[in-house]
NUVEX-329662 format. One record per residue (C-alpha): residue in one letter; x, y, z. Coordinates in steps of 0.02 Angstrom, whole numbers. Layout:
{nutor->A | east->X | north->Y | up->Z}
...
***
This chain:
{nutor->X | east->0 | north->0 | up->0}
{nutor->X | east->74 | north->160 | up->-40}
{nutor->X | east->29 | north->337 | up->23}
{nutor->X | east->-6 | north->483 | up->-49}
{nutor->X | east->-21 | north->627 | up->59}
{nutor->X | east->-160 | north->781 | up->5}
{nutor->X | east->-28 | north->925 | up->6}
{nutor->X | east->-107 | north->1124 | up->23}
{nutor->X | east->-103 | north->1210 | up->-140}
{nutor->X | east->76 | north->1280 | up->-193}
{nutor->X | east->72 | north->1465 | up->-176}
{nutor->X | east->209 | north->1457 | up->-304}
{nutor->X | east->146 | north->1577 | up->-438}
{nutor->X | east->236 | north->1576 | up->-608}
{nutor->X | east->221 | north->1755 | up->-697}
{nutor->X | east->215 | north->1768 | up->-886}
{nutor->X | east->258 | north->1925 | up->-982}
{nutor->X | east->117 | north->1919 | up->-1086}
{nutor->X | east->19 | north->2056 | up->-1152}
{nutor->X | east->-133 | north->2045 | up->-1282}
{nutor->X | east->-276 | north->2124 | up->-1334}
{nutor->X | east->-440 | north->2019 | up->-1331}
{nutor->X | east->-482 | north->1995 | up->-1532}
{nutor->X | east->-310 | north->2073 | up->-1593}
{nutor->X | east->-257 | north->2003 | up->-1739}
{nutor->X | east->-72 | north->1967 | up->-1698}
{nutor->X | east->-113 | north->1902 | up->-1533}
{nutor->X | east->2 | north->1717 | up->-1532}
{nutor->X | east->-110 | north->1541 | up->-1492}
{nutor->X | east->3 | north->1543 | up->-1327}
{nutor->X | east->-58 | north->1707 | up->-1285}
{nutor->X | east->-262 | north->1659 | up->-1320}
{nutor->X | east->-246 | north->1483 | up->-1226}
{nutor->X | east->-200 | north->1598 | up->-1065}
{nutor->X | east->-337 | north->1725 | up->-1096}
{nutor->X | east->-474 | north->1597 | up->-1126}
{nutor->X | east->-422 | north->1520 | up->-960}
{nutor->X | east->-445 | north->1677 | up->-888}
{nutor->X | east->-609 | north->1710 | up->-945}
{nutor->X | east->-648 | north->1536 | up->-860}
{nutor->X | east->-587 | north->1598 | up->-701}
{nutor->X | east->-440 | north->1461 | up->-725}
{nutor->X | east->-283 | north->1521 | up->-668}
{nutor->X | east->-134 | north->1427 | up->-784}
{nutor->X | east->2 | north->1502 | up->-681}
{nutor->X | east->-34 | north->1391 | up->-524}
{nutor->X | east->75 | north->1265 | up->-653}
{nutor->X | east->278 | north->1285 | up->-631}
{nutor->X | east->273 | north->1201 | up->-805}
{nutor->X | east->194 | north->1307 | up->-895}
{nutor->X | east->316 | north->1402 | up->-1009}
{nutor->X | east->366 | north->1238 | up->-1047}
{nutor->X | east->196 | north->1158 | up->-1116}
{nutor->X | east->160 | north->1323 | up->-1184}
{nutor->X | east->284 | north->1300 | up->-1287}
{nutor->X | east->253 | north->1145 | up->-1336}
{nutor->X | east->106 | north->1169 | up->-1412}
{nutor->X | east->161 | north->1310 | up->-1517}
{nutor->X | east->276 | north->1197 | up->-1582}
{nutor->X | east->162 | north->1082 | up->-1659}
{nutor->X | east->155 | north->1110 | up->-1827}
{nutor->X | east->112 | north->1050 | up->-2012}
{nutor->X | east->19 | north->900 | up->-2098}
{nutor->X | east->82 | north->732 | up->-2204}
{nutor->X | east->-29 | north->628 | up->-2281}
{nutor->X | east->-37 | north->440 | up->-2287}
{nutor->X | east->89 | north->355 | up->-2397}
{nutor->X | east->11 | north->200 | up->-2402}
{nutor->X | east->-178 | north->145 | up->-2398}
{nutor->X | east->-272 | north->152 | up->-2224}
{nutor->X | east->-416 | north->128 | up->-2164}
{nutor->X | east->-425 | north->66 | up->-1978}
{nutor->X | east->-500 | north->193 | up->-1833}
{nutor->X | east->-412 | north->174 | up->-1672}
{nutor->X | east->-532 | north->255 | up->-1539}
{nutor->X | east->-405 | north->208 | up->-1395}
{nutor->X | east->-213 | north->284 | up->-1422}
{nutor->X | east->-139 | north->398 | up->-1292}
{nutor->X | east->-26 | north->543 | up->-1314}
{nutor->X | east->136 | north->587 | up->-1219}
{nutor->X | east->196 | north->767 | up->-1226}
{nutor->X | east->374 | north->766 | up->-1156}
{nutor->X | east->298 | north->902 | up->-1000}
{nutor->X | east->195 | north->777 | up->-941}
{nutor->X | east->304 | north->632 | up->-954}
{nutor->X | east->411 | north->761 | up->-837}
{nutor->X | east->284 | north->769 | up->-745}
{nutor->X | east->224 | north->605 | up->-748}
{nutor->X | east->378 | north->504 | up->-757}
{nutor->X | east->262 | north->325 | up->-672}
{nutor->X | east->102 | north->273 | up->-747}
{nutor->X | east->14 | north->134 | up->-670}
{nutor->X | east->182 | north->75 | up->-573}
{nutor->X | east->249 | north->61 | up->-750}
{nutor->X | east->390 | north->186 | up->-816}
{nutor->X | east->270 | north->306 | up->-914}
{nutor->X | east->318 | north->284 | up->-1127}
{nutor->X | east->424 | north->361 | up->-1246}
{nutor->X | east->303 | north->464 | up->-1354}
{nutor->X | east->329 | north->591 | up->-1507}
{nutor->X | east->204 | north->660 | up->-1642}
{nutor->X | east->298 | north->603 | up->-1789}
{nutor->X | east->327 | north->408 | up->-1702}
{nutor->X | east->154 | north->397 | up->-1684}
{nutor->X | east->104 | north->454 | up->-1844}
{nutor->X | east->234 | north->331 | up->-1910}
{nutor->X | east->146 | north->196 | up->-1802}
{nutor->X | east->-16 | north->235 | up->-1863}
{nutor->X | east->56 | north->216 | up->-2042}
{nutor->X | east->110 | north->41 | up->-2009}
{nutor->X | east->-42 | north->-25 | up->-1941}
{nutor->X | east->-163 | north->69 | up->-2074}
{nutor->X | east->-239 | north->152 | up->-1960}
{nutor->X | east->-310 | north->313 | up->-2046}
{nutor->X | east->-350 | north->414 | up->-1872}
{nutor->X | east->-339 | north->389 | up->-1700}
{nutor->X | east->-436 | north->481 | up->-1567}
{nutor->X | east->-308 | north->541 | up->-1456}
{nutor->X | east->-327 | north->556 | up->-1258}
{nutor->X | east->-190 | north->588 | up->-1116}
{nutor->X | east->-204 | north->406 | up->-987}
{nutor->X | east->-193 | north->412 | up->-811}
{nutor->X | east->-175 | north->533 | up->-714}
{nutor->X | east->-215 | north->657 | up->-835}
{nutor->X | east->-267 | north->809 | up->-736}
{nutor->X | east->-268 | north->711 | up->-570}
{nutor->X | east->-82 | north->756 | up->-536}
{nutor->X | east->-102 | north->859 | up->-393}
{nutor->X | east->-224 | north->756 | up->-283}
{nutor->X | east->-328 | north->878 | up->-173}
{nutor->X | east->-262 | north->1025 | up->-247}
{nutor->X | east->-398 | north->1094 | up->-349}
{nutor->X | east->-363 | north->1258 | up->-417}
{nutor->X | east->-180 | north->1149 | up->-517}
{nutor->X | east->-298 | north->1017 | up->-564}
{nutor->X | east->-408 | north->1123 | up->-634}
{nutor->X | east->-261 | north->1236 | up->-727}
{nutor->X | east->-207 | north->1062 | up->-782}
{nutor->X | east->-357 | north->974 | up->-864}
{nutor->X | east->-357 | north->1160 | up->-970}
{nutor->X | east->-179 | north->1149 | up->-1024}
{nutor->X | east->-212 | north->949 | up->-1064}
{nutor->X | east->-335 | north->998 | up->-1181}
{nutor->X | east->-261 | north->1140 | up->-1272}
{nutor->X | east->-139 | north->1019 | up->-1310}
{nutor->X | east->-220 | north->872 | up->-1365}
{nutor->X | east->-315 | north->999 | up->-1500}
{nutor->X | east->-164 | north->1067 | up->-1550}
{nutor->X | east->-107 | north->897 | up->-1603}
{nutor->X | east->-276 | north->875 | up->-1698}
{nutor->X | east->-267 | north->1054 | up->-1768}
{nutor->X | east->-97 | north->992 | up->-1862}
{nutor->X | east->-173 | north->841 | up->-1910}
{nutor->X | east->-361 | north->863 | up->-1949}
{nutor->X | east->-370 | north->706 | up->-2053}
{nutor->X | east->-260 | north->608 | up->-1929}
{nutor->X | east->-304 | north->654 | up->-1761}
{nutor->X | east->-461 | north->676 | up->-1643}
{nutor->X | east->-456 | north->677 | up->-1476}
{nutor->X | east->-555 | north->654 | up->-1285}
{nutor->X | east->-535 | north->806 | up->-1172}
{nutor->X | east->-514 | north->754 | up->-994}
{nutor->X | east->-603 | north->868 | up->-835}
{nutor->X | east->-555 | north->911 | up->-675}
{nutor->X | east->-654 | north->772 | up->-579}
{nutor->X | east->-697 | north->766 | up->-438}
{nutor->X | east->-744 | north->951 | up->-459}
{nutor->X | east->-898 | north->938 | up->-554}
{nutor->X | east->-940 | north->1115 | up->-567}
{nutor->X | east->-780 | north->1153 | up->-639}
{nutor->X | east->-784 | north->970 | up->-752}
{nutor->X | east->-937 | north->1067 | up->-816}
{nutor->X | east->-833 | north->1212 | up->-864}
{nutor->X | east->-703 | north->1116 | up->-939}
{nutor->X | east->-838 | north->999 | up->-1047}
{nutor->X | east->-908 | north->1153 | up->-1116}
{nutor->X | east->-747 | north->1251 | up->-1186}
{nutor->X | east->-687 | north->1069 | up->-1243}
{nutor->X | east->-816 | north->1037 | up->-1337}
{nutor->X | east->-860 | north->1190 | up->-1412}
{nutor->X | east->-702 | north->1271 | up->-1440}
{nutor->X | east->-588 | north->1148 | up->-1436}
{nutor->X | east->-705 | north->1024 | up->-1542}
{nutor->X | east->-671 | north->887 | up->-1432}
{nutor->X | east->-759 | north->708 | up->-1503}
{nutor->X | east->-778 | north->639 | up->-1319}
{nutor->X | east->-750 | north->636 | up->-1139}
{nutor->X | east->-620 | north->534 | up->-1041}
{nutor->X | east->-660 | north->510 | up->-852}
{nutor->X | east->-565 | north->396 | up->-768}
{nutor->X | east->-656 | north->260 | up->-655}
{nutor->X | east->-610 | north->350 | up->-499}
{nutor->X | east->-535 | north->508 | up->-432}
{nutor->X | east->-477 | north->543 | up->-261}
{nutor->X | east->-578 | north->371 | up->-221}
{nutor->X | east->-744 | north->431 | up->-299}
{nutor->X | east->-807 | north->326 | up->-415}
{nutor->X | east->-924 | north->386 | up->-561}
{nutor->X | east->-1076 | north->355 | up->-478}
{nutor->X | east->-1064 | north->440 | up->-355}
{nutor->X | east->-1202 | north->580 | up->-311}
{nutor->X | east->-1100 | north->718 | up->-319}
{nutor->X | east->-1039 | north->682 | up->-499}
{nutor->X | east->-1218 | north->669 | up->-555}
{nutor->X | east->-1250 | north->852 | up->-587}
{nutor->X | east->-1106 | north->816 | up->-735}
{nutor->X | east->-1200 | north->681 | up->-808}
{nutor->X | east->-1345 | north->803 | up->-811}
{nutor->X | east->-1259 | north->920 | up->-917}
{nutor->X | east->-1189 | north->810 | up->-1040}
{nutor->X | east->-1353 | north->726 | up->-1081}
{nutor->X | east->-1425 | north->902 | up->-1091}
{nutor->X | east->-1295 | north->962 | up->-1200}
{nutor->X | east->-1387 | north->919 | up->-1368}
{nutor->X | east->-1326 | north->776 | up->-1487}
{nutor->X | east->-1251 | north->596 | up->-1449}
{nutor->X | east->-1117 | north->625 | up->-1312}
{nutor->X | east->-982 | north->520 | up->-1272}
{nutor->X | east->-890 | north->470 | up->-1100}
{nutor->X | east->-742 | north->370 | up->-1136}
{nutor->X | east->-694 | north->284 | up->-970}
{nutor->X | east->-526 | north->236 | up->-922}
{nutor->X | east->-448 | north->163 | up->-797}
{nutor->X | east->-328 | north->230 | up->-652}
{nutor->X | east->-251 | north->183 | up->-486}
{nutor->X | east->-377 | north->168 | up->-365}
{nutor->X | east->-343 | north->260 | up->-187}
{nutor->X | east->-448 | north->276 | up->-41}
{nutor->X | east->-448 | north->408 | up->78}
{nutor->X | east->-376 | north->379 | up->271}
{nutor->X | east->-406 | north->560 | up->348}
{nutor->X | east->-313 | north->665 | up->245}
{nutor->X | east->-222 | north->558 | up->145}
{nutor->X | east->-256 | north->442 | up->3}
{nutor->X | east->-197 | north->263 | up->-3}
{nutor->X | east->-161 | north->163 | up->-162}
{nutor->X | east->-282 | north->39 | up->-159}
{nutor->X | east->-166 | north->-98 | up->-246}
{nutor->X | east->-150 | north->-250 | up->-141}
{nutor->X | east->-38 | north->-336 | up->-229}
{nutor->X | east->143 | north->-332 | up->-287}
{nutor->X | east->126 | north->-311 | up->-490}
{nutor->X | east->101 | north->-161 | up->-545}
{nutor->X | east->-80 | north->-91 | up->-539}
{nutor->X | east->-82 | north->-58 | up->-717}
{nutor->X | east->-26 | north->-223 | up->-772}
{nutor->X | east->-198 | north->-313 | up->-667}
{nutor->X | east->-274 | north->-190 | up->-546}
{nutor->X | east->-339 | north->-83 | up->-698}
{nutor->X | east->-445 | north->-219 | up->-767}
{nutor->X | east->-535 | north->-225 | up->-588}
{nutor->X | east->-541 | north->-38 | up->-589}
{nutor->X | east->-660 | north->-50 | up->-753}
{nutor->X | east->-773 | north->-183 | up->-678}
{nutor->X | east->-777 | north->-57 | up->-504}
{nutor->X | east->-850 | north->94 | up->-593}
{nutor->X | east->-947 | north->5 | up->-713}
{nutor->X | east->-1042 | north->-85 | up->-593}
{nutor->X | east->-1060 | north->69 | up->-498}
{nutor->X | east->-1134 | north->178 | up->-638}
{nutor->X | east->-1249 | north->38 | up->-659}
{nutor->X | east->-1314 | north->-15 | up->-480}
{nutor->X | east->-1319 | north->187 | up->-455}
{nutor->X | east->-1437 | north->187 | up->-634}
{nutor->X | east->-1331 | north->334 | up->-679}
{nutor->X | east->-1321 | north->266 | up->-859}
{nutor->X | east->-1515 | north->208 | up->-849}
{nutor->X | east->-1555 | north->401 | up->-795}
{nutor->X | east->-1463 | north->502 | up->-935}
{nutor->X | east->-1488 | north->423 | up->-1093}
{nutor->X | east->-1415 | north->522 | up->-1222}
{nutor->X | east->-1237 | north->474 | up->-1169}
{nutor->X | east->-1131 | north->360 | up->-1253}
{nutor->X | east->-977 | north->239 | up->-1148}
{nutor->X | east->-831 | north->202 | up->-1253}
{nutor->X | east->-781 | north->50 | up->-1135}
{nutor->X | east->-560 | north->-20 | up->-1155}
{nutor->X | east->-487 | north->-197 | up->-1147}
{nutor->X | east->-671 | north->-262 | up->-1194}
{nutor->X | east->-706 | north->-213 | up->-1018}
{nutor->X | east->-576 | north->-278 | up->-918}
{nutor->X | east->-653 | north->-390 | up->-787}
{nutor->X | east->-833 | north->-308 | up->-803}
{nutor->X | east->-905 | north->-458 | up->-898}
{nutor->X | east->-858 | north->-586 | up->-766}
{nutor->X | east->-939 | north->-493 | up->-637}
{nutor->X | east->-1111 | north->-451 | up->-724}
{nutor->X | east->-1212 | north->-601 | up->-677}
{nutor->X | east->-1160 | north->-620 | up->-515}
{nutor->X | east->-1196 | north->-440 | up->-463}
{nutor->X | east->-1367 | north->-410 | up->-575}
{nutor->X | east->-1457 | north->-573 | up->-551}
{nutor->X | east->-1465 | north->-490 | up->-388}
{nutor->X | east->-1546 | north->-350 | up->-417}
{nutor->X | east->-1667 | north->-429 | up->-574}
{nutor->X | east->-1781 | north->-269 | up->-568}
{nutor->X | east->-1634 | north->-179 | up->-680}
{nutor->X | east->-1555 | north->-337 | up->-762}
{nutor->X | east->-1645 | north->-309 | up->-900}
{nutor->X | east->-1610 | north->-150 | up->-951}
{nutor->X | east->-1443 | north->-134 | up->-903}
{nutor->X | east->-1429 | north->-275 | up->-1032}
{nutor->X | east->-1488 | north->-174 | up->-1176}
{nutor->X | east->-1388 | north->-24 | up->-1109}
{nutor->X | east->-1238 | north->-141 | up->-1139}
{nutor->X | east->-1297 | north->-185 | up->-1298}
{nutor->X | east->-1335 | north->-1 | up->-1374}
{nutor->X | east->-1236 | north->142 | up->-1286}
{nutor->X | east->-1093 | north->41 | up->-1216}
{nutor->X | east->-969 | north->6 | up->-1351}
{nutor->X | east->-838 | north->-102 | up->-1311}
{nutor->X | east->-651 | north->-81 | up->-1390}
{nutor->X | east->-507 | north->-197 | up->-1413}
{nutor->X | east->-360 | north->-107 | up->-1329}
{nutor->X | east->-233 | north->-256 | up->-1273}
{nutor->X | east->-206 | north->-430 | up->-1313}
{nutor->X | east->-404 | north->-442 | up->-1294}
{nutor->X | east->-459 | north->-536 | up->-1455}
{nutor->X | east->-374 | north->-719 | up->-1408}
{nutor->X | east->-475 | north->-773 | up->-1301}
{nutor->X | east->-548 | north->-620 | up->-1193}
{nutor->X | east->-676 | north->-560 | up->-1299}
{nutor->X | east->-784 | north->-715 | up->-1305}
{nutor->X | east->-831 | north->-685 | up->-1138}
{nutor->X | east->-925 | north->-530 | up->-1166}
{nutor->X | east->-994 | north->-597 | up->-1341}
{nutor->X | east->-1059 | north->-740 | up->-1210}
{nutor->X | east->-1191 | north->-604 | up->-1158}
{nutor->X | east->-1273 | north->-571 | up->-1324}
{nutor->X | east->-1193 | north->-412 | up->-1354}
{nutor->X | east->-1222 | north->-363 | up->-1532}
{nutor->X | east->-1052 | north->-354 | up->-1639}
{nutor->X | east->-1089 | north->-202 | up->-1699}
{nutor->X | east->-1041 | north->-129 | up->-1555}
{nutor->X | east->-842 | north->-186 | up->-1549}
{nutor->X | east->-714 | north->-50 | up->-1584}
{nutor->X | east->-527 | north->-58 | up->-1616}
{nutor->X | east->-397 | north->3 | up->-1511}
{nutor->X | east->-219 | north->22 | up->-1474}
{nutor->X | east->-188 | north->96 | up->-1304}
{nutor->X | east->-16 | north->164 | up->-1398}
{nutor->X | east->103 | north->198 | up->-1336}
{nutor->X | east->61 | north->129 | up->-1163}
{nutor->X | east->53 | north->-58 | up->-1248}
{nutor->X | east->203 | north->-126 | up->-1283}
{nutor->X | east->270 | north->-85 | up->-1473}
{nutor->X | east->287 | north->-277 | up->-1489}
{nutor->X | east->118 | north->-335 | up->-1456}
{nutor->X | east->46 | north->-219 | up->-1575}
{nutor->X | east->63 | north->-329 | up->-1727}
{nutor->X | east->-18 | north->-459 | up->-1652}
{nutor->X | east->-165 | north->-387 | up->-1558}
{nutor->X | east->-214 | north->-318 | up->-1720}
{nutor->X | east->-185 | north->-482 | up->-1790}
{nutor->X | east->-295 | north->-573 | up->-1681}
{nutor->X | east->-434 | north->-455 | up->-1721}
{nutor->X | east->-434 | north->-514 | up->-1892}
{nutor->X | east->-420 | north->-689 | up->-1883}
{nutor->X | east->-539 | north->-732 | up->-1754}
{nutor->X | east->-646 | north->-858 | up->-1773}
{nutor->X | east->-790 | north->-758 | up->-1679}
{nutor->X | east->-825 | north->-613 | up->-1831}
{nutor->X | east->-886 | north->-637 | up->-2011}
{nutor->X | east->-764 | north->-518 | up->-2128}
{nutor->X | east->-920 | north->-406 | up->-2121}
{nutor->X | east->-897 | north->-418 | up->-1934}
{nutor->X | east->-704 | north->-367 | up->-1944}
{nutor->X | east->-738 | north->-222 | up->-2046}
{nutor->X | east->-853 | north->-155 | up->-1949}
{nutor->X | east->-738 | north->-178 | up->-1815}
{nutor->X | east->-601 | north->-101 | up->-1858}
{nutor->X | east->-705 | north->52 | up->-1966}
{nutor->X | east->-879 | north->43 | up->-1979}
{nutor->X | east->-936 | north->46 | up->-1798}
{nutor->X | east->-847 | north->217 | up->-1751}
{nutor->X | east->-902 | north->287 | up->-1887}
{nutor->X | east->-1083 | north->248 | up->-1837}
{nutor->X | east->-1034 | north->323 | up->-1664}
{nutor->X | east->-930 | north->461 | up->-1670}
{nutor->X | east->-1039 | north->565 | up->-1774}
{nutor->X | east->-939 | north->733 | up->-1733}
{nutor->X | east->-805 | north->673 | up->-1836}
{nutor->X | east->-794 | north->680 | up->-2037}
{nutor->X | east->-707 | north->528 | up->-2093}
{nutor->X | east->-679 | north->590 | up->-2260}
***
């Protein structure tokens, strides 16, 4: 068990020399990032970093095209800015990956896949446990640069802005500019911050939003390291001694799932859609034995499932793994590909794919629905042209 002690907010304040005029025509895209966090009452200098990811993001620049044919959507691939690996140097008790724009559109080139929707893993903007005012400064300066990799690369690159959870009023903030600024094509939450879990009651008011927000919206849930909270600490929640990305995140997935379903949270806001990983980690092993308990929602939780969960491949899933949540009826045509590059292992990638499309379990219709079709049917936000 390891600890992580809840540390007051840094009153280290960074100062920038910038000065711009709101609408000016020179003003730079570092200098309108910090203004429009400003105008959301988010305060980026809270973040040592900042100069540094600032400047980042300026730097990304320019647009290749395909050399060879491709036509594969990965909806799960991660991006690694070299500021947040800094920052970020562990991931899951794992050394976090070696990342770069061009390697990854090189990657993408050698699988055939033609775009990849983008999101930062674990910890994303969960950093600074307890410290909202950096976590919220963070999930803003995540996002600006996730859509400044997808600016570069329109035809490439999509991406799932992360929010400041468990701060919903502030996740609410966040959504908003994300989506309709940023042109964000999801939502990544991760299946618990600071030990609350997604169904919990005071996250509802976010789900309220989103299904509010007009159109089919999308929550793409991840998982993270799990903590619970002693006083005023939080404890890792791993009880073993592998690393808790390696097993513990697969029981993370079946955690929140089950609690956004014995919580109705997805029966009570319908327009959203759950991109689910790894097939859903252990979440199909544990659905009988939890639902048959509860029969009055078994039922329709199963259609749920079956219609607005959607289920990708991310990970060595399609050997043997996937069966088991075919096993419950769930229609085929709701199976997506993904990666999880770079945080899978460049070696497996070759045959994970592989395995995909030789299984026995999916006509060829099946496969290329899989690995196209079906994200195309779901995220509608994105041309595909």
């Amino acid at each position: 068990m390891k600890s992580s002690t809840m540390l007051p907010v840094w009153g280290i304040f960074l100062t920038l020399c910038l000065s711009f005029v709101s609408g000016e025509p020179g003003e730079s895209a570092t200098q309108q990032i910090v203004k429009n966090a400003a105008a959301d009452h988010i305060d980026l200098t809270v973040l040592s970093f900042l100069d540094v990811a600032l400047s980042e993001i300026s730097t990304v620049s320019g647009d290749i095209g395909l050399r060879a044919p491709a036509s594969i959507i990965d909806v799960h691939a991660h991006v690694v800015p070299s500021w947040y690996k800094s920052l970020v140097p562990i991931t899951g008790g794992n050394p976090t990956p070696n990342w770069t724009l061009d390697g990854h559109l090189a990657f993408m080139e050698a699988q055939g896949i033609k775009r990849s929707i983008i999101a930062f893993s674990a910890p994303g903007p969960n950093v600074f446990q307890g410290q909202k005012e950096r976590t919220v400064a963070l999930a803003r300066l995540i996002n600006e640069q996730a859509a400044a990799y997808c600016r570069s690369y329109p035809q490439r690159l999509s991406f799932y802005a992360v929010v400041p959870f468990p701060y919903t009023p502030e996740a609410i903030v966040e959504a908003t500019y994300a989506i309709r600024t940023l042109g964000a094509a999801g939502i990544f939450l991760q299946s618990s911050t600071e030990g609350v879990y997604l169904g919990n009651p005071q996250l509802r008011p976010f789900f309220d939003f989103l299904n509010q927000f007009g159109g089919k919206q999308i929550l793409y849930i991840h998982p993270s390291t799990p903590y619970v909270k002693s006083g005023n600490n939080l404890i890792e929640a791993n009880p073993t001694q592998y690393p808790t990305g390696n097993i513990e995140f697969y029981f993370e997935t079946a955690r929140t799932l089950m609690d956004l379903t014995l919580t109705q949270t997805i029966h009570n806001f319908t327009n959203i859609n759950y991109v689910i990983p790894h097939v859903g980690g252990a979440f199909p092993a544990t659905i009988d034995r939890i639902l048959k308990s509860v029969p009055a929602i078994y039922a329709s939780s199963m259609n749920i499932y079956s219609t607005r969960f959607w289920w990708d491949s991310a990970g060595p899933t399609y050997y043997h793994q996937v069966a088991g949540l075919l096993g419950y009826g769930i229609p085929k045509s709701q199976l997506l590909f993904g990666t999880d590059y770079p945080y899978a292992p460049s070696f497996t990638q070759a045959a994970s794919l592989a395995a995909c499309e030789n299984t026995t379990l999916l006509s060829a219709s099946d496969k290329q629905n899989l690995l196209t079709n079906n994200a195309q049917a779901l995220f509608t936000r994105i041309s595909f042209c």
